[in-house]
C-alpha positions as CSV (number, residue, x, y, z in Angstrom):
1,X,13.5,-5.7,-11.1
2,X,16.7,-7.4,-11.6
3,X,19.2,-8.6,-9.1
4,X,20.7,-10.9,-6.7
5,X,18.7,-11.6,-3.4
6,X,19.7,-13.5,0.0
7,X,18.3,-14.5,3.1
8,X,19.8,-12.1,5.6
9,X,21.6,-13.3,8.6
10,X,19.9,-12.2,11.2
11,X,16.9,-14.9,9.6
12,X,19.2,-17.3,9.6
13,X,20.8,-16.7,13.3
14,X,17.9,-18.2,15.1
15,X,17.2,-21.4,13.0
16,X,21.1,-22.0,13.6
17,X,20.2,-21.6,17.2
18,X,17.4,-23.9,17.0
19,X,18.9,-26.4,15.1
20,X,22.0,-26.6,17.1
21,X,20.0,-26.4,20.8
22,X,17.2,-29.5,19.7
23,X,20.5,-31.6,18.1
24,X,22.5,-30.8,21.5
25,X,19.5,-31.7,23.8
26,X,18.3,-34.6,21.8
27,X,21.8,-36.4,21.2
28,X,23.2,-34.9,24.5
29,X,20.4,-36.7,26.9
30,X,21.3,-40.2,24.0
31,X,24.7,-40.0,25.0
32,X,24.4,-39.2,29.0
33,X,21.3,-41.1,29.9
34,X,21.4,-43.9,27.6
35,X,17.5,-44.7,27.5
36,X,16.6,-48.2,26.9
37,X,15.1,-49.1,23.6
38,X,12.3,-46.9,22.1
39,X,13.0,-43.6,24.4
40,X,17.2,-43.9,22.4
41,X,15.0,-44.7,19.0
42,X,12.6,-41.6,19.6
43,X,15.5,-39.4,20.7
44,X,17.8,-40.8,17.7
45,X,14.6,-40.1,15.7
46,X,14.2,-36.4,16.9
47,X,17.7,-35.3,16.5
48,X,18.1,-36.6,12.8
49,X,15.0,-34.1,12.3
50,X,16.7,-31.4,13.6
51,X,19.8,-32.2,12.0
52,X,18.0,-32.2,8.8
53,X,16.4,-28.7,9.7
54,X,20.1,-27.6,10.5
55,X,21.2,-28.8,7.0
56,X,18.4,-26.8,5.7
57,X,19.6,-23.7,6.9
58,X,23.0,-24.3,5.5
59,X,21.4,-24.4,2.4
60,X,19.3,-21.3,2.5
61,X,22.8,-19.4,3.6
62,X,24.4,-21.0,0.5
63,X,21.8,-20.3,-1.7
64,X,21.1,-16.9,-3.5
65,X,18.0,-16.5,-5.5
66,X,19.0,-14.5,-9.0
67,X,16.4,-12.8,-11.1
68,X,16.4,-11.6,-14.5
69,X,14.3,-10.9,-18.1
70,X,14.9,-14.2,-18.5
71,X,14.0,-16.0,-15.6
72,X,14.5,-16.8,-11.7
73,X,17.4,-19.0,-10.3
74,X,18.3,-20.1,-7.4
75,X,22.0,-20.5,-6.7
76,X,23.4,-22.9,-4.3
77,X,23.5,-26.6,-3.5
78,X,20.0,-27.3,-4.5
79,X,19.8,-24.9,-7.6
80,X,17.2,-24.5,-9.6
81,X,16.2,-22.3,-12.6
82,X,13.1,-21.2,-14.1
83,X,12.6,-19.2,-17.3
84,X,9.5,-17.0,-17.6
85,X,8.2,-18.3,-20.8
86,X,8.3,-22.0,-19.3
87,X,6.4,-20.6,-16.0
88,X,3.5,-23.0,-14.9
89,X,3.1,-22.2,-11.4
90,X,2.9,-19.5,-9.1
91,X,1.1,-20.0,-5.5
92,X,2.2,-17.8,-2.7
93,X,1.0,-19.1,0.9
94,X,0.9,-17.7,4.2
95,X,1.7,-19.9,7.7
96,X,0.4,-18.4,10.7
97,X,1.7,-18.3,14.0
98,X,-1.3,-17.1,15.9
99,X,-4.8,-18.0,15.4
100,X,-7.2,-15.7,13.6
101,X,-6.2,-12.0,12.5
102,X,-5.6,-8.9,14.9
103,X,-7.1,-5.8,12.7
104,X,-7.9,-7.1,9.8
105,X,-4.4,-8.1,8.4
106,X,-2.6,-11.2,9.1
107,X,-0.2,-11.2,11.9
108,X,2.3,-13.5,13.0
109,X,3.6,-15.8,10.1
110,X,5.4,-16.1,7.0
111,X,5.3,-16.6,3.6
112,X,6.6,-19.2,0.6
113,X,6.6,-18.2,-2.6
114,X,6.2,-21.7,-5.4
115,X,7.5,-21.0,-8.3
116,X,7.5,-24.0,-10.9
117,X,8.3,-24.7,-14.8
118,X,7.1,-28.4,-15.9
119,X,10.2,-29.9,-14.0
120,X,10.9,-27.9,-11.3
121,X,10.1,-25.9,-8.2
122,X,12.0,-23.1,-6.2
123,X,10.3,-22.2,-2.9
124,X,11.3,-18.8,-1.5
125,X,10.1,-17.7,2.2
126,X,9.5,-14.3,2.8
127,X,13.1,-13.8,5.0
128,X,14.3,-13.1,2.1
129,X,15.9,-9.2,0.9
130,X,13.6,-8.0,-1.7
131,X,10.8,-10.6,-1.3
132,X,7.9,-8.1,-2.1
133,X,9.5,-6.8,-5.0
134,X,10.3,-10.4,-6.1
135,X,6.9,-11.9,-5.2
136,X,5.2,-8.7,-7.7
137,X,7.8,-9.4,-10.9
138,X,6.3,-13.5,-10.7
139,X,3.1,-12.2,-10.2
140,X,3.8,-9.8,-13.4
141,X,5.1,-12.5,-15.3
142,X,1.9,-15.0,-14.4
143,X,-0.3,-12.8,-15.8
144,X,1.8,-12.2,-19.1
145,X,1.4,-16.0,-19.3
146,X,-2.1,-16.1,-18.7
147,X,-1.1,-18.1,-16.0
148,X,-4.7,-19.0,-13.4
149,X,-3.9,-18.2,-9.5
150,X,-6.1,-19.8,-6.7
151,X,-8.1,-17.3,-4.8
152,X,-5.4,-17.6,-2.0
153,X,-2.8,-16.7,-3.8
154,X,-4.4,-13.5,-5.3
155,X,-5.1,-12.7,-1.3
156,X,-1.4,-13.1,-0.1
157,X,-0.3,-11.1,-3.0
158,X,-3.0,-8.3,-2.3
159,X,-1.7,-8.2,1.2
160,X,1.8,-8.6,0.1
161,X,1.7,-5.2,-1.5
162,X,-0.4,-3.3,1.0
């Protein structure tokens, strides 16, 4: 598997949303109620976090994640790139939404795939295009380099492919 991968827009539609809505509400009530002391620090506080957040999801719509027989890049303002020979860590985790699993498979979540060399990581979540696909050729290329993967990782990738 070769290729160019992104995260699709309609991923990145709501955490614009959010990220606008909590800046708006958290600067707006600064700037109309002018709260004394800690309330303007806590609400100063809380919208720089979801300014950050906002910047974040720039990012992610900037960024493309490239893949190749040579190695995984990601493309964008906080690039990164990986070649397979220099691969030293592969952990893919699951974040749940809900609490405990409907059926026997894990509902409500996402996932972040870690990929690392001895200087760098690249996280990928699982909004992005082809993340299956891309989540199997690391896997592939950790085992070609004997590479050890905690028992959760082996799970998430088991259930990735089901």
């Amino acid at each position: 598997m070769t290729g160019s991968h992104r995260y699709p827009l309609r991923s990145l539609v709501l955490a614009y949303g959010g990220g606008s809505a909590g800046l708006a509400f958290s600067l707006g009530l600064l700037a109309i109620a002018r709260p004394a002391g800690a309330v303007a620090w806590v609400l100063a506080g809380v919208g720089a976090l979801f300014l950050v957040y906002f910047a974040r999801t720039v990012c992610r719509q900037l960024t493309h994640i490239e893949l190749d027989e040579a190695g995984i890049r990601a493309v964008g303002p906080l690039g990164a790139a990986i070649r397979w020979e220099d691969l030293c860590l592969l952990q893919l985790d699951f974040y749940s939404t809900r609490r405990g699993f409907e059926g026997g498979a894990m509902q409500g979540g996402w996932m972040q795939l870690k990929l690392g060399d001895a200087r760098r990581t690249i996280r990928i979540d699982s909004d992005l295009e082809g993340f299956a696909a891309l989540a199997g050729r690391a896997a592939h290329e950790a085992a070609r380099q004997g590479l050890a993967l905690d028992a959760a990782t082996q799970s998430n990738l088991e259930a990735l492919r089901a």
